[in-house]
C-alpha positions, 0 to 999 in steps of 0.5 A: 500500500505505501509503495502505490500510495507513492507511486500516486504521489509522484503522478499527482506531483508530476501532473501539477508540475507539468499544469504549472510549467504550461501556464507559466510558459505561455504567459511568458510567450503568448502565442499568436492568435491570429492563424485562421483563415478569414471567412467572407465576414469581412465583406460587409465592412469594406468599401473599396478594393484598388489596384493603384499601378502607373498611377492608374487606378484600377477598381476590384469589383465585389460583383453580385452578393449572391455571386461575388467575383471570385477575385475580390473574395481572393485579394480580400482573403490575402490582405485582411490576415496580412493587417491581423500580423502586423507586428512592426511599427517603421518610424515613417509617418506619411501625408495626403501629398506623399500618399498620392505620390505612392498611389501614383509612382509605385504599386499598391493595393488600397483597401478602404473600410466603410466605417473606421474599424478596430483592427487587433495585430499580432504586437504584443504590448508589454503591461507597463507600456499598455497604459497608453497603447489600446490592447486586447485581452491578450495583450495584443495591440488595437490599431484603433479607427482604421479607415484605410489601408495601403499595401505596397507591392512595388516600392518604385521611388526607393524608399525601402517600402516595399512590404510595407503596410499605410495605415490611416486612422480617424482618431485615435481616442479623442484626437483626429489623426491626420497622417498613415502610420507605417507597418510591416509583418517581421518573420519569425526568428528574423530581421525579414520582412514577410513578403509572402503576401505579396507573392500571393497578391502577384500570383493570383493578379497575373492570372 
């Protein structure tokens, strides 16, 4: 009896260790949460889909609810995740002018929301730093009142943007933004930028 009274021991210790290391280890490394695919549920809040090349703009048609363009669904199905990962903040803050000037001389793809909306991305925000950073329960970031969103394709004037993602706010809480933040998704393990969205973009385009 004292021999299974410590064996059962042993068990119950090695189950509360194990409980206890799972718990620690993800609140010391949260995973991401943003690896689903995104489901036809954000149709409703977008506006516009363009193809902004030798500065002229080309409009991606939704088509019929019932029966939407299959195209439409596919760049909405790359560029709505790609928001959910960004995870790094470039330094750069753009203008009005300087937005044209890209939609005129570079690649993009222009995706404007119909209402700003809350986007959560995959940076996660320290606690000390969240007093002043809108986050989620998790701790990841909220871009808040997103309006439109610019994806460069192509960076034609070199000005190190290419992969990059425009971000324009309404407001961020009370105040008025005027201005597109500068974005990017930062692979894995490296100082890499993620194109691979842009690959999926250029594929499905030539087609």
């Amino acid at each position: 009896m004292k021999t299974i009274y410590k064996i059962l021991m042993v068990c119950a210790y090695g189950i509360v260790m194990f409980t206890i290391g799972f718990f620690v280890a993800d609140k010391m490394c949260p995973a991401p949460v943003f690896d689903k695919p995104v489901v036809e549920d954000w149709r409703p809040i977008v506006e516009k889909i363009s193809v902004w090349q030798n500065g002229k703009e080309k409009i991606i048609e939704l088509g019929d609810l019932e029966n939407p363009n299959p195209e439409y669904l596919e760049i909405g199905r790359i560029l709505l995740p790609a928001l959910h990962k960004l995870n790094l903040q470039a330094g750069c803050v753009f203008g009005e002018e300087d937005i044209q000037e890209i939609k005129q001389n570079d690649r993009v793809i222009e995706l404007i929301f119909k209402i700003p909306t809350d986007i959560t991305i995959s940076q996660w925000v320290e606690p000390e730093e969240r007093y002043h950073i809108p986050v989620d329960e998790k701790g990841y970031r909220i871009l808040k009142s997103v309006k439109t969103a610019l994806f460069i394709l192509e960076d034609r004037q070199d000005r190190g943007l290419e992969a990059h993602i425009l971000i324009a706010h309404t407001y961020v809480g009370d105040l008025p933004v005027v201005g597109y933040s500068c974005w990017a998704i930062k692979q894995e393990d490296s100082n890499e930028l993620d194109k691979s969205w842009i690959k999926e973009i250029n594929k499905m385009l030539k087609r």
